[in-house]
C-alpha positions in Angstrom: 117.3 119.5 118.7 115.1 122.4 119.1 117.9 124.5 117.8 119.4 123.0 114.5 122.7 122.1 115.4 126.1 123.3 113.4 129.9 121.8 113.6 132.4 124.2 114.5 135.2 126.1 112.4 137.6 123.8 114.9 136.0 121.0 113.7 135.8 122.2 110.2 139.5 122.9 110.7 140.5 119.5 112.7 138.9 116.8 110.3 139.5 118.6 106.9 141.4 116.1 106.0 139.1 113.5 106.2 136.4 115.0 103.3 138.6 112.2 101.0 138.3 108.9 103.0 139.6 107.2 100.8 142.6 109.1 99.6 145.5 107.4 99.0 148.0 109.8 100.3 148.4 110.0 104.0 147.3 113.8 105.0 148.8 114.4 108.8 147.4 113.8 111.9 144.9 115.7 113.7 145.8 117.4 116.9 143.8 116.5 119.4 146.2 116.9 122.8 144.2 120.5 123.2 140.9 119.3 122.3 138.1 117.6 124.7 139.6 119.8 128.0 136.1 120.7 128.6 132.3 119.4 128.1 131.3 122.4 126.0 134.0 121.1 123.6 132.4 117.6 123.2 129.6 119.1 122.4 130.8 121.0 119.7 132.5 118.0 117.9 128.8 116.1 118.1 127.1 118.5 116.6 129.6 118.5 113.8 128.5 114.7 112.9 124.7 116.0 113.0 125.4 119.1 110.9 125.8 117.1 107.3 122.6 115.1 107.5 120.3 117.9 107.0 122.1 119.7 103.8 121.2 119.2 100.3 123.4 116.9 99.4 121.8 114.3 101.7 119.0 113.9 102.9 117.8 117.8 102.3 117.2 116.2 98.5 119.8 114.5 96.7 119.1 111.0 98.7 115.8 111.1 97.5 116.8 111.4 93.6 117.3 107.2 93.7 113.8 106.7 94.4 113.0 107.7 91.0 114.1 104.5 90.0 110.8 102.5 91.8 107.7 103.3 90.6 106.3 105.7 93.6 107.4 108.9 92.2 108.4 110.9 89.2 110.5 113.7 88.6 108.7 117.0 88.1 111.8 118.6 86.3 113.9 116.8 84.2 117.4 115.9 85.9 121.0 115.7 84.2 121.8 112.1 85.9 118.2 110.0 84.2 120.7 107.2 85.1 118.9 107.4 88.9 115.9 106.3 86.8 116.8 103.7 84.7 119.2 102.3 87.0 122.3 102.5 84.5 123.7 103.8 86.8 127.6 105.1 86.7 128.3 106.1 90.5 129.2 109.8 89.7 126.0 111.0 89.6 126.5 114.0 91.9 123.4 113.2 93.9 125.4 109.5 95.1 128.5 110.5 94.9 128.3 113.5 96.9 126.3 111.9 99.4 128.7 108.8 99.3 131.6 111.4 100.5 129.4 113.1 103.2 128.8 109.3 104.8 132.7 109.2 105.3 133.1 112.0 106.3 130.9 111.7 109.1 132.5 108.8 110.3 135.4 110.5 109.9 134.5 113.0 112.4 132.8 110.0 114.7 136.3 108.2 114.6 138.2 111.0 115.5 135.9 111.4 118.6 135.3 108.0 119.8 139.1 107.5 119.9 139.8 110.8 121.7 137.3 110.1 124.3 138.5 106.6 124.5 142.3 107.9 125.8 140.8 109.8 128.3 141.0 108.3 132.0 137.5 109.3 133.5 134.9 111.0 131.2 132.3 113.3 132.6 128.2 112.8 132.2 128.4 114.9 128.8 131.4 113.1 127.2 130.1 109.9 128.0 126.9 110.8 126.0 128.6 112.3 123.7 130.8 108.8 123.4 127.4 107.3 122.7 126.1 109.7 120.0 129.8 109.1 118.4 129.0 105.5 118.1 125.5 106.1 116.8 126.3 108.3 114.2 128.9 106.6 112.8 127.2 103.3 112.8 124.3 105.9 111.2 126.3 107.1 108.5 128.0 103.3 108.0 124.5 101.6 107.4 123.4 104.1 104.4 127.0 103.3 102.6 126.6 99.4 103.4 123.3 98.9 101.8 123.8 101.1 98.9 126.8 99.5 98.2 127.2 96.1 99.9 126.7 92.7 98.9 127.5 89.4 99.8 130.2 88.8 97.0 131.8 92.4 98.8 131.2 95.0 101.3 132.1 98.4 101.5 135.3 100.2 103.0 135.5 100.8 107.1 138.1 101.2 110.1 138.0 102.0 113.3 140.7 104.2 114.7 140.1 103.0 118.6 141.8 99.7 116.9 145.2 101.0 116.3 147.6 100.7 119.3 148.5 104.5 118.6 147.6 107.2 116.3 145.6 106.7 112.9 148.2 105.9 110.4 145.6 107.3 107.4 146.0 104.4 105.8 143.1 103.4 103.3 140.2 101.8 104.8 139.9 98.0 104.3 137.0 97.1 101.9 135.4 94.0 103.7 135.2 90.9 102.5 131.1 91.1 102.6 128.5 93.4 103.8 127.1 90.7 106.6 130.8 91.8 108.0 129.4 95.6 107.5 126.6 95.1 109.3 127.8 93.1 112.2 130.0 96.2 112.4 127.2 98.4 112.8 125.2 96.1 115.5 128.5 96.4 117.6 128.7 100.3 116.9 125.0 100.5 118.0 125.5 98.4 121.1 128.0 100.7 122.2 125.8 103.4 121.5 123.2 102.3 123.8 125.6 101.4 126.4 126.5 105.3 126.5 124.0 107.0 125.8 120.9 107.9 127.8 117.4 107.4 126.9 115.5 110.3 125.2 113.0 110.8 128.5 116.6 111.7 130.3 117.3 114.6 128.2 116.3 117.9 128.3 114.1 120.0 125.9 117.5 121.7 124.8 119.0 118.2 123.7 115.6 116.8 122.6 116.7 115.3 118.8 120.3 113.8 119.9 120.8 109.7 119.6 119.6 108.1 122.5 118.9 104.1 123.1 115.6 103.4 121.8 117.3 105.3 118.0 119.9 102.5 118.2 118.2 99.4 118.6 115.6 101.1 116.2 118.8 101.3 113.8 119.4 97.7 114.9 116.4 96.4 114.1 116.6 97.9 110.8 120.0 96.5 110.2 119.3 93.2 111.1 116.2 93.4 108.7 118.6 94.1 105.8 121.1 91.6 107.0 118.3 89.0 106.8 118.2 89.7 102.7 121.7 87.4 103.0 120.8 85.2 106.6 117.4 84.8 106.6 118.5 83.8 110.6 118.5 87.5 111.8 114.7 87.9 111.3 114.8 86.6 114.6 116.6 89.4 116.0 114.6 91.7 114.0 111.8 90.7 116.4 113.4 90.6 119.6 114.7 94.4 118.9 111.1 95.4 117.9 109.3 93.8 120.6 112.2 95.3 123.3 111.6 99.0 122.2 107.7 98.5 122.9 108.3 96.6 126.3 111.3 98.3 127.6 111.3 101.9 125.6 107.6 102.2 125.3 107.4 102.9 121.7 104.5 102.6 119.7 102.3 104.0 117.1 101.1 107.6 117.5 97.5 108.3 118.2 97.1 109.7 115.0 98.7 109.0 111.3 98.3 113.2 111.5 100.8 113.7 114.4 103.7 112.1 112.5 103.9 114.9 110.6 102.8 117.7 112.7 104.0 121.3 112.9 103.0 121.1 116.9 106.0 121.3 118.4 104.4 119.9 121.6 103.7 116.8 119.3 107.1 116.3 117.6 108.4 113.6 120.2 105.6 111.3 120.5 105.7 107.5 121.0 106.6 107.1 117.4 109.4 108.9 117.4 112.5 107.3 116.8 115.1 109.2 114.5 114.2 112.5 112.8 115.9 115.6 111.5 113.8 118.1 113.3 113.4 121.0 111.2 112.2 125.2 111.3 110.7 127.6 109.3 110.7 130.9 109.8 111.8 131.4 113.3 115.9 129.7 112.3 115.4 128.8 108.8 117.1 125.4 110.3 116.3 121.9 108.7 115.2 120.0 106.0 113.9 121.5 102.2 112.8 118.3 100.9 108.7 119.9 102.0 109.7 123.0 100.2 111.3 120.5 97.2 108.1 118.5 96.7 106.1 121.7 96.3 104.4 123.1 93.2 107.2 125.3 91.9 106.9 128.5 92.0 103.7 127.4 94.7 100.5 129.1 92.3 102.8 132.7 92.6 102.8 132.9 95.8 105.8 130.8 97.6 109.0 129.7 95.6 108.0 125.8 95.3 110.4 124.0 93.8 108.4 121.1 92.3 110.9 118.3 91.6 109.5 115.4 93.5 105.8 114.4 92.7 103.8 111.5 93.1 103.2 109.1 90.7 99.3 107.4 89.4 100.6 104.0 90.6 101.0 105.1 94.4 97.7 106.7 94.0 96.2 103.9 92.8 98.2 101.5 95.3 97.0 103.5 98.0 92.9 103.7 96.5 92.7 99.9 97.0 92.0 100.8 101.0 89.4 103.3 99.6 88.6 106.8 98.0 88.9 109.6 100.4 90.4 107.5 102.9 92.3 109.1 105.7 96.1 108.0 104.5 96.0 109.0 101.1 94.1 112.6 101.9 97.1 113.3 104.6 99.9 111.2 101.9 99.2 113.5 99.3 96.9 115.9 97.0 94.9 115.3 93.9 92.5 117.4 91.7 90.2 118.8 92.9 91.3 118.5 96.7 90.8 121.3 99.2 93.5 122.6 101.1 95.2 126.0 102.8 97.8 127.2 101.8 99.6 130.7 103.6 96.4 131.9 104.5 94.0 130.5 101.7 92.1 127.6 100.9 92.8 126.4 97.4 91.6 123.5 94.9 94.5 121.5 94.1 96.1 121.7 90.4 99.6 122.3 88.8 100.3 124.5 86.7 104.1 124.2 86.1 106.4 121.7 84.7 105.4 118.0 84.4 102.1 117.8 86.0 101.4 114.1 87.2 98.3 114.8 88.4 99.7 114.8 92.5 101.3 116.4 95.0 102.9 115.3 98.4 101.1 116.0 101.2 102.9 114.5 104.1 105.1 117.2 104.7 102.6 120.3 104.2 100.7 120.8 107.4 103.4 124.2 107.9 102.1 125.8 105.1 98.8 125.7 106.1 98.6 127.1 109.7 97.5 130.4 110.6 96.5 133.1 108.4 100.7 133.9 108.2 102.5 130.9 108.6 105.7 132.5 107.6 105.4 135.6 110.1 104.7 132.9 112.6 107.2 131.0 111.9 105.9 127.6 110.2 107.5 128.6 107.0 111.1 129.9 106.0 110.6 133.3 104.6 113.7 132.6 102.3 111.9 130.2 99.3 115.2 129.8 98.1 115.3 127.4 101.1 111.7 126.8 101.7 112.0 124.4 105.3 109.1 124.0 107.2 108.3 123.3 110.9 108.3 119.6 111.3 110.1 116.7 112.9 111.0 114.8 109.6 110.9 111.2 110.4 114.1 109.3 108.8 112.7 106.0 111.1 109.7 105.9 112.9 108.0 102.6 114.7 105.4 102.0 112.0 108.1 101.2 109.9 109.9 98.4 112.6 106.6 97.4 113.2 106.1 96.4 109.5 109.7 94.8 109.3 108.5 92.5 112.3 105.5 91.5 110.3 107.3 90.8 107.2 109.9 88.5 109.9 107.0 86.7 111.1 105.5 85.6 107.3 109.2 84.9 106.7 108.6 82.2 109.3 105.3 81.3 108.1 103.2 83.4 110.8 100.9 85.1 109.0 98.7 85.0 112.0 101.3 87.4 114.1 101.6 89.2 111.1 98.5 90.3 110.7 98.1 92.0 114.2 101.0 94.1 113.6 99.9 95.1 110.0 96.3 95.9 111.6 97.8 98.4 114.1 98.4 100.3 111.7 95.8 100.2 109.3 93.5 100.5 112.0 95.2 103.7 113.3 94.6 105.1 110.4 90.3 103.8 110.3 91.5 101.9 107.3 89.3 98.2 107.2 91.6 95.5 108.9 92.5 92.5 107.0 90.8 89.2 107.9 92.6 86.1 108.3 96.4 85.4 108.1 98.3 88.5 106.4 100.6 87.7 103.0 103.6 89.0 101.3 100.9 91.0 98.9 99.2 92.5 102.8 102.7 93.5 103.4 104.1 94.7 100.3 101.1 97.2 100.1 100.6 98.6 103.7 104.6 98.9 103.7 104.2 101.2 100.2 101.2 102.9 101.6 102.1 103.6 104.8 105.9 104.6 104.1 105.4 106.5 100.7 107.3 109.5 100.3 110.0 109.0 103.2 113.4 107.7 103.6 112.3 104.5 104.6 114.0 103.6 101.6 111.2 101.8 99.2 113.8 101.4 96.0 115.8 99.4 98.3 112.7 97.5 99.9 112.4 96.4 96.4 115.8 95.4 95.4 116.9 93.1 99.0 112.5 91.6 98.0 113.9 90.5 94.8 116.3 88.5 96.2 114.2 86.9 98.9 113.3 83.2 99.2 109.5 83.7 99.4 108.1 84.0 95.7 105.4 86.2 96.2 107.2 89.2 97.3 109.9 88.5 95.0 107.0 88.8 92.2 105.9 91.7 93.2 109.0 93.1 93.3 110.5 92.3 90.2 106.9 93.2 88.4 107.4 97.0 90.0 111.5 97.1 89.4 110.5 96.2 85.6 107.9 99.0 84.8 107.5 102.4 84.0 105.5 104.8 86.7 102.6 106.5 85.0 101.3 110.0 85.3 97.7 111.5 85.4 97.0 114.3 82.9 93.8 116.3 82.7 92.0 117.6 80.0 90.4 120.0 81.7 91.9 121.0 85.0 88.5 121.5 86.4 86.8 118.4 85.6 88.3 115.2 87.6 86.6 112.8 85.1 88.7 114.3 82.3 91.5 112.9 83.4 94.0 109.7 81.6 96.9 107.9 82.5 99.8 107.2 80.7 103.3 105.6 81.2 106.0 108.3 82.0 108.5 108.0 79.5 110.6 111.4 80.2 113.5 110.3 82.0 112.7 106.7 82.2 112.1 105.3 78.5 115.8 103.6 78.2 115.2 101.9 81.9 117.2 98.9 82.2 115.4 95.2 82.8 116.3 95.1 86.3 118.8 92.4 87.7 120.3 91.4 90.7 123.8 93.3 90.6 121.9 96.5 90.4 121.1 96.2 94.1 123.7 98.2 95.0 125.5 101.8 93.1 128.8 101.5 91.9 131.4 103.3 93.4 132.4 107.0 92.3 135.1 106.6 89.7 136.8 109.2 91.8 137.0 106.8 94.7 137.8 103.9 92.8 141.0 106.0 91.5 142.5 107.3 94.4 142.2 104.4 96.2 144.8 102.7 94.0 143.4 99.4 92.9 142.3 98.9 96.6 138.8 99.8 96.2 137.3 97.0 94.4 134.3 97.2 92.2 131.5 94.9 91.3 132.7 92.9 88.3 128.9 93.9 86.8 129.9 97.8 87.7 133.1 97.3 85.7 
């Protein structure tokens, strides 16, 4: 939405109860007999379930902490949970576990609706949208906490309250059996969603940034792509879903690899566009740091960077194989040497604080560069102590689906069909095509290239390739799980060709030889506690 939405004290006040999903001891139930008279009241509860996903507990930064465990990026300033790194991990590093009680509550909240609308006799145009974006955003919230925590030996806890004949007796969520039952869970949560809600040409510019149909079966797609890592069966339905948002929802690829991540709000909702958190600078201070987060800290004295995410040699070096200077990696991210403007100015690209690996993200930066005054014109938050930007940060975007219906097709031996949809993109971006059939190795580095730096997910990309059939992907994988990233250091700022790499040890020199259990996180001990002996951990996590 153009205006960042926020839940509601009532809200706040109504589901307060549900912050602990998984707490043992029943908590009373919510009054909802003077709730959803009215339209303006069913808006209120759905922005609740949209207010959590932009904080910094989620995907504001801590989400992106895990990542440090593939070899894409490095850390800028050391953490107090290296455990994210070297995948040892214990589940109550704050950056999971926090987010892990965020998921449920947002389902929470989506329960709580879904079965108040539900009881109603007639809904009006708003609460039956409003139905829809319930569904969405709790299948939404239900897919993070299934993949990070799901396998086929168990899944992860879920209920729905609709499926009790009266009230919600706050009893403790059944952990299911697997996460294929998780997932077929979602697929029915999405379905629903699209049967409610409207498509995103039906809504206003007011409402522009709410679920709408072609976001769900975008989320189905996606689900069914992760379901394949355990029925290899579902890529089929991966390309059904992908092939139905181009022919029936008109997605694409945007004209540009630019205008993903532009601060033109007249841009934001292009043919790409499939889920984002759409976020402000200076005008609301509304949105997402994670720009502000991956930028030199203290930003050169003049903007308060925090510089805790930063790119690592081996992404650089991934993404050189399509060329020096070549359009991606300029717009994916800065190195030595590189011009670029920053609040007014054009600088040369160096670091000067903290761990300097040579890099900076550049995906996310186009805010800080426009106009001569980009925070009295309202690209950039004034306040650096939440330094959002003016963008519509992508969470899933059709490049991505696009690249999951390629890697379906070589699953099935096509690299023929695979190829065209791995060209469109490379292509879009004047990158050379690849000639002939594509492979696993075509895949596995336009999918890193093209998707570096975002919450695509490529930590998990790696863990479900390591347990895939084909043995090329499943190479490269394990080749990238088992290494170090490595850092660029100069010897003289000023001179590119004084620059060396070596292995990035801070943080990551006790990293575990990665195996198959470490797919998932374990549970927060917290969890695992209160639920009594009903929350079951993986027998490697215990």
């Amino acid at each position: 939405m153009n205006k960042y939405i926020f839940g509601t004290a009532l809200m706040a006040l109504c589901l307060s109860s549900c912050d602990d999903f998984l707490d043992v001891q029943p908590e009373g139930n919510t009054t909802t007999t003077t709730y959803f008279t009215n339209d303006q009241q069913s808006i209120d509860a759905v922005n609740g379930l949209y207010e959590r996903t932009h904080i910094e507990q989620m995907f504001g930064r801590e989400l992106f902490w895990e990542q440090g465990a593939a070899n894409d990026i490095v850390w800028g300033r050391t953490r107090s949970y290296p455990t994210l790194a070297t995948m040892k991990y214990t589940g109550d590093e704050s950056p999971i576990r926090d987010s892990y009680s965020y998921f449920y509550m947002i389902m929470a909240r989506a329960n709580y609706i879904i079965k108040s609308l539900l009881a109603k006799n007639q809904l009006t145009e708003i609460e039956t949208r409003s139905l829809g974006e319930s569904y969405f955003m709790r299948a939404f919230s239900h897919f993070w906490v299934a993949h990070r925590y799901g396998t086929d030996k168990l899944g992860v806890p879920f209920v729905r309250w609709e499926d009790f004949a009266g009230e919600y007796d706050n009893s403790i969520p059944p952990q299911r059996e697997t996460v294929m039952e998780n997932y077929r869970l979602i697929i029915e949560d999405l379905d629903m969603a699209m049967r409610y809600l409207p498509t995103f040409e039906e809504y206003g510019a007011d409402d522009q940034g709410r679920a709408h149909q072609a976001a769900a079966l975008g989320y189905k797609a996606k689900t069914y792509a992760y379901w394949a890592t355990w029925d290899e069966s579902k890529w089929n339905d991966v390309i059904t879903c992908v092939n139905s948002l181009e022919s029936e929802y008109g997605r694409g690829l945007a004209d540009t690899f630019d205008e993903v991540f532009t601060s033109d709000k007249t841009k934001f909702w292009n043919r790409e566009y499939l889920w984002s958190i759409p976020s402000d600078g200076g005008t609301t201070g509304g949105g997402l740091e994670l720009p502000g987060v991956m930028l030199e800290n203290k930003g050169w004295g003049v903007y308060n960077g925090w510089g805790q995410i930063k790119p690592s040699n081996d992404i650089y070096e991934e993404m050189l194989k399509d060329g020096e200077g070549n359009d991606r990696i300029v717009r994916s991210m800065l190195t030595y040497g590189q011009k670029f403007m920053f609040l007014g100015s054009e600088r040369t690209f160096f670091s000067a604080s903290d761990l300097d690996s040579g890099f900076q993200v550049y995906k996310y930066h186009e805010s800080f560069g426009m106009t001569d005054d980009p925070i009295g014109n309202g690209y950039v938050n004034a306040n650096g102590n939440w330094p959002t930007v003016r963008i519509n940060f992508p969470l899933l975007r059709m490049a991505e689906l696009i690249l999951f219906r390629a890697e379906a097709y070589l699953m099935q031996n096509n690299g023929a069909q695979a190829a065209v949809d791995i060209n469109s993109i490379r292509v879009r971006s004047h990158l050379d095509p690849i000639q002939g059939a594509a492979t696993m190795a075509d895949l596995y580095h336009e999918r890193r290239c093209e998707l570096a730096f975002e919450y695509s997910n490529h930590l998990f990309d790696l863990k479900r390739w390591h347990r895939s059939s084909n043995s090329d992907i499943k190479a490269l994988a394990a080749a990238e799980l088992n290494s170090r990233p490595t850092v660029r250091y100069y010897v003289d700022r000023n001179d590119p060709a004084s620059s060396y790499t070596v292995d990035y040890y801070n943080d990551y020199q006790d990293k575990a030889p990665y195996q198959d259990y470490m797919m998932t996180f374990p549970y927060p001990s917290q969890e695992v506690v209160k639920s009594n002996g009903q929350l079951k951990q993986l027998p490697e996590w215990q």
